[in-house]
C-alpha positions in Angstrom: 15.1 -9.5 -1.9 15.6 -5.7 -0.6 17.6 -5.0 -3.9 14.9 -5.9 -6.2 12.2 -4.4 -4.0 10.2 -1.9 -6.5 12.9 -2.2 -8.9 10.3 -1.2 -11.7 8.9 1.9 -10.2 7.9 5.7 -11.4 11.5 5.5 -13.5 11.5 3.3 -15.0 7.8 3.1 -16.1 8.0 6.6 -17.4 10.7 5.2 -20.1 8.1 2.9 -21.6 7.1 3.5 -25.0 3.2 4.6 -25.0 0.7 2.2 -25.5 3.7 -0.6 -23.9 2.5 -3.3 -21.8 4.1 -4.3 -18.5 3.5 -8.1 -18.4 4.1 -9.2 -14.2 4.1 -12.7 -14.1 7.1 -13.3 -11.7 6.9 -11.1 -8.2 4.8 -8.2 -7.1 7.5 -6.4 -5.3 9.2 -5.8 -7.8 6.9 -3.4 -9.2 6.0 0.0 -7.4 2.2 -0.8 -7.7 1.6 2.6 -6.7 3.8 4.2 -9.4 2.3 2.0 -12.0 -1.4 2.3 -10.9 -0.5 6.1 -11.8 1.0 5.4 -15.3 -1.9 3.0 -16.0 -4.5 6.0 -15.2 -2.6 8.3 -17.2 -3.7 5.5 -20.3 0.2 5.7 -21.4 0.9 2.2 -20.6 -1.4 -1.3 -20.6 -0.7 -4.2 -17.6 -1.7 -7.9 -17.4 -1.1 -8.9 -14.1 -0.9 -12.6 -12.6 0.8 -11.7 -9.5 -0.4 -8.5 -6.8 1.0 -7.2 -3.5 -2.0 -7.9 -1.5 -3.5 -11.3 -2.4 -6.9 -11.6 -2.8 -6.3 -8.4 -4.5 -8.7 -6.0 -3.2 -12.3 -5.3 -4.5 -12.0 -2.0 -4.7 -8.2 -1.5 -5.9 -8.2 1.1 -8.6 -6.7 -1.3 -11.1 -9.4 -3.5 -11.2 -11.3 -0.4 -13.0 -9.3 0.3 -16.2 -10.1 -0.9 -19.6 -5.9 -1.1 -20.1 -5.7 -3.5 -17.8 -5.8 -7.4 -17.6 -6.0 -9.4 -14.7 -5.5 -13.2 -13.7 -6.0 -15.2 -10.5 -2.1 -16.0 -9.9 -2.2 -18.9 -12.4 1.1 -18.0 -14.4 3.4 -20.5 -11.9 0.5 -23.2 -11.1 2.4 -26.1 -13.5 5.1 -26.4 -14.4 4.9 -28.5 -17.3 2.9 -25.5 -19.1 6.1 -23.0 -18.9 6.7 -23.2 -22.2 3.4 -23.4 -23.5 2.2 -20.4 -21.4 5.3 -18.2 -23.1 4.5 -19.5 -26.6 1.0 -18.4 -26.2 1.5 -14.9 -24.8 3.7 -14.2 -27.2 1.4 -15.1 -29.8 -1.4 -13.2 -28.4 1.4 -10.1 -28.1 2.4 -10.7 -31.8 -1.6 -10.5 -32.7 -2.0 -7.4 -30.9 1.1 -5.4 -32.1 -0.3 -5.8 -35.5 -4.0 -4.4 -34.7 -5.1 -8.0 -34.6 -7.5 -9.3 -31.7 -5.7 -12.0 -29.2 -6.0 -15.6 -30.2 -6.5 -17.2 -26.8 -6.4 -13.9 -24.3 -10.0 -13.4 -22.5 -10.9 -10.9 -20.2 -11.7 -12.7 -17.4 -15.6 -13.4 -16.2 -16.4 -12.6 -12.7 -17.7 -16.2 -12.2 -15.1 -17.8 -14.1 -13.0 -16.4 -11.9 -14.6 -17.4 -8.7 -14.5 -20.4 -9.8 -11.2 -21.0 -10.3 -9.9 -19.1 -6.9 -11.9 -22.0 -5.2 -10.0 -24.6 -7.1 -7.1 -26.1 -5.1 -4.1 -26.7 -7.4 -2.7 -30.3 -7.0 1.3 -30.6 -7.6 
């Protein structure tokens, strides 16, 4: 809706602790993707994204270039039988990576992998 339109921008990005990850899973408006494309460069913050203004999600967006940043094909909302699985597993990974420890199941995503699955039609 137009009162949750960019309702994390510049603000409230710039009160994230350093080295914080925004995790966007729900809606891309409501993140200023400009404002956080900025924080991102800056290498104060980290961002896995599953959902993007602009789907695809451009080739040559700036946000596809940074080490501080994960990326996922819009699979967060593909089943919903997997809610709760998908929450107990990124919090996991989260708890692993607070601590200095590698993810569990988090991957950075192959380019074929990838194209793969953006071909794959999702049955309900």
């Amino acid at each position: 809706t137009a009162e949750n339109q960019a309702m994390i921008g510049k603000r409230e990005l710039d009160r994230m602790p350093k080295g914080a990850c925004l995790v966007l899973v729900s809606r891309a408006s409501l993140v200023d993707f400009d404002a956080l494309t900025a924080k991102v460069r800056q290498g104060d913050i980290r961002a896995a994204l599953d959902v993007f203004p602009q789907e695809p999600f451009p080739k040559k967006h700036p946000l596809r270039g940074f080490d501080n940043v994960i990326l996922s094909s819009h699979r967060a909302g593909s089943l919903s039988s997997s809610y709760r699985l998908m929450g107990e597993m990124l919090v996991d990974d989260l708890a692993q990576i607070l601590s200095g420890l590698p993810p569990l199941r988090l991957q950075r995503a192959e380019r074929e992998t990838v194209a793969r699955m953006r071909s794959m039609p999702v049955k309900r």
